[in-house]
C-alpha positions in Angstrom: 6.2 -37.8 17.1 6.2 -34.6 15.0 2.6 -35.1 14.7 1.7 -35.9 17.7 2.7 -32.8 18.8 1.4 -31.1 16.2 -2.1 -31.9 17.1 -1.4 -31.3 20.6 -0.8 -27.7 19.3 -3.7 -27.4 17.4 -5.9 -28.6 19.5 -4.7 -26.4 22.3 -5.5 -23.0 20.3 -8.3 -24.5 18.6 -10.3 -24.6 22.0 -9.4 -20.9 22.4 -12.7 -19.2 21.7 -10.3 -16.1 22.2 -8.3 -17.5 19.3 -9.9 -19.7 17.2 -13.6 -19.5 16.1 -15.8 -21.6 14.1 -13.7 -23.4 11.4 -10.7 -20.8 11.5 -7.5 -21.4 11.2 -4.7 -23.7 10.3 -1.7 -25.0 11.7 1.1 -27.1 9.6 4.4 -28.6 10.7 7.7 -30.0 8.8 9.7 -33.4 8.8 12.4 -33.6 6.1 10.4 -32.6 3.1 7.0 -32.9 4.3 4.5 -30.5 5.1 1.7 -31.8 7.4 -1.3 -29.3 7.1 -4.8 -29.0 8.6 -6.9 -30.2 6.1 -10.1 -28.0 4.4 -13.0 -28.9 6.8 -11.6 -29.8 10.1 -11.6 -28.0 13.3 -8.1 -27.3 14.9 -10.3 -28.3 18.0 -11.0 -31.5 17.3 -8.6 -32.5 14.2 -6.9 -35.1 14.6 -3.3 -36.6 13.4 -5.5 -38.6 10.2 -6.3 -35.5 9.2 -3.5 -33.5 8.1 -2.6 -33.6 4.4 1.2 -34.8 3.3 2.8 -32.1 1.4 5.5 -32.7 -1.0 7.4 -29.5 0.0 9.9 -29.5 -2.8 6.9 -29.5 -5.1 4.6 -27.3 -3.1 7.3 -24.3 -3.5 8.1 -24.9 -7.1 5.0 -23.0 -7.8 7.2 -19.8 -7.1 8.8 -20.8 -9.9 6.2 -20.3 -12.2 4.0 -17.8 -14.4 0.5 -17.7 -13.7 -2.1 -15.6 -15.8 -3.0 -12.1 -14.6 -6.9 -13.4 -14.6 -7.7 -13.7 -11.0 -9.9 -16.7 -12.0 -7.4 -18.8 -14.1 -4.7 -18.3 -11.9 -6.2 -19.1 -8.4 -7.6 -22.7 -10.3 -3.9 -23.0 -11.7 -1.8 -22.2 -8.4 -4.8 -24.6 -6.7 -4.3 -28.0 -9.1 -0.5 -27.3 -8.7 -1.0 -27.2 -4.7 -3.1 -30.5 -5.0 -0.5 -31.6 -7.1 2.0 -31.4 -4.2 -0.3 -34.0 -1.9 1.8 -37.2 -1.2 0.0 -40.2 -3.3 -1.5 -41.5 0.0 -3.6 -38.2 0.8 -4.8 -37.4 -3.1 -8.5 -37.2 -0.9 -8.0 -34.7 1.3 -7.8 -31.4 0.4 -5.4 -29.2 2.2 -5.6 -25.5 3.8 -6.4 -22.8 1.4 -3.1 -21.2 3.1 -0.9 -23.8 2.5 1.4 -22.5 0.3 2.0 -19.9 2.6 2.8 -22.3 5.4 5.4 -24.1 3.0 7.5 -20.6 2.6 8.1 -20.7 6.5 11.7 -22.4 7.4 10.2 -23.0 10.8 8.8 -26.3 11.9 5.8 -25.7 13.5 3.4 -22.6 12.0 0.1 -21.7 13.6 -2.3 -19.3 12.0 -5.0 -17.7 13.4 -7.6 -14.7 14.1 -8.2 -13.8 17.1 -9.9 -10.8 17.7 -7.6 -8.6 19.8 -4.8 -9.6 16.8 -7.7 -7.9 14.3 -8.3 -5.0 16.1 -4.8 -4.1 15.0 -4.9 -5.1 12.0 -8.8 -3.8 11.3 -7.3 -0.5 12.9 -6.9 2.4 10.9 -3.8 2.8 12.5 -2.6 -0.5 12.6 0.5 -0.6 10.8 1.9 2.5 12.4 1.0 1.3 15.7 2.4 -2.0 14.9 5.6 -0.8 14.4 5.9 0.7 17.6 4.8 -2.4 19.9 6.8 -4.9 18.0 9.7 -2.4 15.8 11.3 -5.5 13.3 10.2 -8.2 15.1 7.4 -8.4 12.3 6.6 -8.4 8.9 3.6 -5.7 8.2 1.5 -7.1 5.3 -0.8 -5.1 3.5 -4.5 -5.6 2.2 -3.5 -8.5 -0.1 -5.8 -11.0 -2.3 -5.5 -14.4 -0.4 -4.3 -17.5 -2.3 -1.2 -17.4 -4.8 -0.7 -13.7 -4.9 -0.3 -13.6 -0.7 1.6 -16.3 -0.7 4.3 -14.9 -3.4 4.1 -11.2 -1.6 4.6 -12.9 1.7 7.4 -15.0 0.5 9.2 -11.9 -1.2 8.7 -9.6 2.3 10.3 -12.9 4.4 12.9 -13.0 1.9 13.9 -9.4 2.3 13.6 -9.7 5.9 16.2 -12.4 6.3 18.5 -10.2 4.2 18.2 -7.2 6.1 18.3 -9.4 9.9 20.5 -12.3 9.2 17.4 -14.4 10.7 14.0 -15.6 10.0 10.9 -14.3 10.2 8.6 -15.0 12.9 5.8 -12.8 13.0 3.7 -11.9 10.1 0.6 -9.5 10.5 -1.6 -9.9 7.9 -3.6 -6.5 7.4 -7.9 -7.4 7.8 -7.0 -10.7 8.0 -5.2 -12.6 10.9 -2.0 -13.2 12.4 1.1 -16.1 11.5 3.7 -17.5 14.3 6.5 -19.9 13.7 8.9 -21.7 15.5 11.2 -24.7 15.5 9.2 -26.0 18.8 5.9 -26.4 20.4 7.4 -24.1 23.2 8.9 -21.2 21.2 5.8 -21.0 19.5 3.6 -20.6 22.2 6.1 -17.6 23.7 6.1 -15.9 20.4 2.3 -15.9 20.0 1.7 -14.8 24.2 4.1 -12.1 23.6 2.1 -10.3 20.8 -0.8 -10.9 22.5 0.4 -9.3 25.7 1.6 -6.5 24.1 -1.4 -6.0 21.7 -3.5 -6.1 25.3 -1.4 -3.3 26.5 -2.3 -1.1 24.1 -5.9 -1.7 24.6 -7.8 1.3 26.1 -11.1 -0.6 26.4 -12.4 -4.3 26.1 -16.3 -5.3 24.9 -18.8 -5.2 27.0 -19.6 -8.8 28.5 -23.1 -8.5 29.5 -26.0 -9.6 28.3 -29.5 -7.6 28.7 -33.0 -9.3 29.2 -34.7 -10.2 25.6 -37.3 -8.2 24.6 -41.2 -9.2 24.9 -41.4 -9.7 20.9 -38.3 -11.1 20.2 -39.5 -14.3 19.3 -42.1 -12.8 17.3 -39.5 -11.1 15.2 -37.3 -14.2 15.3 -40.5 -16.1 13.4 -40.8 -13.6 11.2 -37.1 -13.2 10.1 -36.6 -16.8 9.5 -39.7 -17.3 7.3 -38.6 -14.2 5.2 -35.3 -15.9 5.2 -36.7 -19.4 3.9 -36.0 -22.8 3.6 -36.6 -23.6 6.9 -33.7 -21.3 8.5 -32.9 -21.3 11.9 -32.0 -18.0 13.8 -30.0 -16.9 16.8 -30.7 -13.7 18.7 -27.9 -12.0 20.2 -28.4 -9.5 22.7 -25.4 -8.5 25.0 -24.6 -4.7 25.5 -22.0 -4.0 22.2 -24.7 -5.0 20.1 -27.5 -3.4 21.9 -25.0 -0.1 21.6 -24.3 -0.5 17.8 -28.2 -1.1 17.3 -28.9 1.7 18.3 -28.9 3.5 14.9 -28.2 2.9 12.0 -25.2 5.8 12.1 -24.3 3.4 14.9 -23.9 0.8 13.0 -21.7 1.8 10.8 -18.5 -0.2 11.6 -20.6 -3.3 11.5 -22.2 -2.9 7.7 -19.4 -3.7 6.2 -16.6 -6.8 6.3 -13.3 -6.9 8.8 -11.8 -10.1 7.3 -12.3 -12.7 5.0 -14.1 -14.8 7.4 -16.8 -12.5 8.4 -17.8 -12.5 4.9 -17.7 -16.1 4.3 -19.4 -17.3 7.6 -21.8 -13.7 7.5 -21.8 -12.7 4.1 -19.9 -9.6 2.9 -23.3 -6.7 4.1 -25.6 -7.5 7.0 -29.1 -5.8 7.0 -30.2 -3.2 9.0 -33.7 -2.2 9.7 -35.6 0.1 12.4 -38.7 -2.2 13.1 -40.4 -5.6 12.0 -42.9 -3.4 9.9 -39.4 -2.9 8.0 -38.5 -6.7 7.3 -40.1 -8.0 4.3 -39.3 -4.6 2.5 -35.6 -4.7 3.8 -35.4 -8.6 3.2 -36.8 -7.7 -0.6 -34.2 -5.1 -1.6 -31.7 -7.0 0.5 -32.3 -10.3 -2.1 -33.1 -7.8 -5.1 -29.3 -6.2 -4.6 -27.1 -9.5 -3.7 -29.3 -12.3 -5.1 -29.4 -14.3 -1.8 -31.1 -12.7 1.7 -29.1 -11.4 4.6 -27.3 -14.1 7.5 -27.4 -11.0 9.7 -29.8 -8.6 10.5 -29.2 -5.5 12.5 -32.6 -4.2 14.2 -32.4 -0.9 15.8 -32.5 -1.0 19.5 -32.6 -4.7 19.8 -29.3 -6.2 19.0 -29.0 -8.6 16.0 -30.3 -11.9 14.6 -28.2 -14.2 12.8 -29.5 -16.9 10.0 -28.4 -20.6 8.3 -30.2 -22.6 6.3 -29.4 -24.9 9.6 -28.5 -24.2 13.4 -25.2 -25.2 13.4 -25.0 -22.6 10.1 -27.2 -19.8 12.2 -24.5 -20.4 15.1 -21.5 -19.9 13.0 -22.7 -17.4 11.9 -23.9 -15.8 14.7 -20.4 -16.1 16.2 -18.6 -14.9 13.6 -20.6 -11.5 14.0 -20.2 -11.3 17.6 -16.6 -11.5 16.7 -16.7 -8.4 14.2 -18.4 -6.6 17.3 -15.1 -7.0 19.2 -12.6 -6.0 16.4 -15.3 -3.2 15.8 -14.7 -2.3 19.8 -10.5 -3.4 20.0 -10.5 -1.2 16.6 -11.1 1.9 18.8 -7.6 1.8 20.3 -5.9 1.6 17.3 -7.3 4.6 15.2 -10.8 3.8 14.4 -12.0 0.4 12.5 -10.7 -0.1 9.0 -12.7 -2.5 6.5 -11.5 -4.3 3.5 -11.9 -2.6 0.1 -14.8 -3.1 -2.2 -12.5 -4.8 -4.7 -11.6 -7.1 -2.2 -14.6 -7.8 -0.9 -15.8 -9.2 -4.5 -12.9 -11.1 -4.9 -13.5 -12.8 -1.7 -16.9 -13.2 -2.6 -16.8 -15.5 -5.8 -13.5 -17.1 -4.7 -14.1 -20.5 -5.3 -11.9 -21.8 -2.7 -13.6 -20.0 -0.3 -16.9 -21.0 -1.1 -15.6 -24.8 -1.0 -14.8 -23.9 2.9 -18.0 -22.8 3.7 -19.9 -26.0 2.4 -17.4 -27.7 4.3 -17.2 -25.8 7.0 -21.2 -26.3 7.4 -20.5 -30.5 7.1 -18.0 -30.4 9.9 -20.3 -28.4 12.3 
């Protein structure tokens, strides 16, 4: 039953688009001491109930009780073997959620995580957490720029833990600063009024919305969309992307700005962490050359002045996610506006991000699943 309705749920805000894009997300619920989770690789669109992962909980949460090494390397691949650990003998071939320790430390049944866009203008804003506090006062828990993995969950754990000290009740809410957005609730229904009413108030706040309209494609567009992908090799596919916020953040480079550098930890998975902006296609192979010279891999987007953007896989379904990923940085870049101005993660974050293994798995996955 419980997983039934589980996948009812996910399913539900999976085929959001103003939730839930590409592979985002995860939702979990809990029977006795299991923890069913959305496994690494599936779609909260289309998962199904074979394809949640069986948590020992009791095990899961004993990794709280432990010492991991201050190297960011050794203890991510610790905290990760003792979370596979934790899968019930009958699911030791999945792999679950990169989050889902951080489901397990929610006494709520039913937990849904997500990043919608509106949720990340707030939390991209640089005003965020002040205005934060005054649409939702203590109904949430504020969490700062964090590394993901072990060291979010244990912060997360130790701000829900204080908050049910200070309230005499459980945390709900948790805002996750340049990063999404956790709901709980003991059922379907509660869960679904806890996430509308952020949302609504979140919209209230908002003093303008993107731009939905698209403008005709240039006469060379597909000439530049040639040239792009052979400078991008291996046979890479391309989508062009022309509506009127990215035709207005093209338009210089100053412009730009807010877009040439990461919101979350999605955008630089599915984008990679810099996208590359040029003024013209005379400027491609030389900004494609420095581009590869500085990172060691060429650019997934590529910003040209006046035109909009072009985004790159080493496949469609790659070029697509990728290209809706961006789009979605456009709106946080835009929702950002009403809440002091857009605020990017750090460069130490950014790296970490970056050669997390775990995240890397997602992507190759991720690309599979599409």
């Amino acid at each position: 039953m419980i997983l039934k309705q589980l996948t009812a749920l996910s399913n539900k805000y999976g085929s959001d688009e103003e939730l839930v894009l590409a592979g985002g997300g995860n939702s979990s619920a809990k029977e006795g001491n299991v923890l069913y989770i959305k496994g690494s690789g599936t779609s909260l669109a289309t998962v199904k109930a074979g394809d949640f992962v069986k948590i020992d909980i009791e095990k899961l949460l004993s990794v709280f009780e432990k010492k991991y090494p201050e190297d960011d390397k050794l203890r991510e691949a610790m905290a990760l073997e003792d979370l596979m650990a934790a899968r019930l003998p009958s699911d030791i071939d999945k792999r679950p959620s990169v989050e889902t320790t951080l489901h397990g430390i929610f006494p709520q049944t039913f937990v849904l995580h997500v990043h919608p866009a509106v949720v990340n203008g707030l939390t991209c804003g640089a005003d965020g957490e002040k205005i934060a506090k005054e649409l939702f006062g203590e109904e949430i828990i504020w969490v700062g720029l964090c590394r993901p993995g072990y060291v979010l969950a244990k912060l997360c754990k130790e701000l829900m833990e204080d908050y049910k000290k200070r309230f005499s009740v459980n945390a709900s809410i948790i805002l996750l600063q340049n990063h999404g957005i956790f709901v709980a609730a003991n059922d379907v229904e509660g869960l679904s009024q806890v996430l509308e009413g952020v949302l609504r108030k979140i919209r209230g706040r908002l003093t303008r919305y993107p731009a939905p309209h698209k403008k005709q494609a240039p006469e060379n567009c597909g000439e530049y969309c040639r040239t792009l992908c052979a400078l991008y090799g291996n046979g890479a596919s391309a989508v062009y992307e022309n509506f009127e916020e990215s035709l207005r953040f093209s338009a210089s480079k100053q412009s730009a700005e807010p877009l040439l550098r990461p919101f979350t930890p999605d955008h630089i998975v599915y984008c990679r962490a810099y996208p590359l902006f040029i003024d013209s296609i005379a400027q491609a192979e030389w900004g494609f050359e420095q581009y590869k010279s500085e990172h060691g891999f060429p650019p997934k987007i590529v910003i040209v002045r006046g035109m909009g953007y072009f985004a790159f896989g080493e496949n469609e379904s790659a070029a697509k996610t990728a290209h809706i990923l961006f789009k979605d940085a456009i709106k946080i870049a835009v929702y950002a506006q009403s809440f002091g101005g857009v605020l990017h993660m750090t460069d130490e974050l950014i790296n970490f991000i970056v050669n997390w293994e775990v995240e890397s798995y997602r992507q190759k996955q991720s690309n599979k699943a599409e």
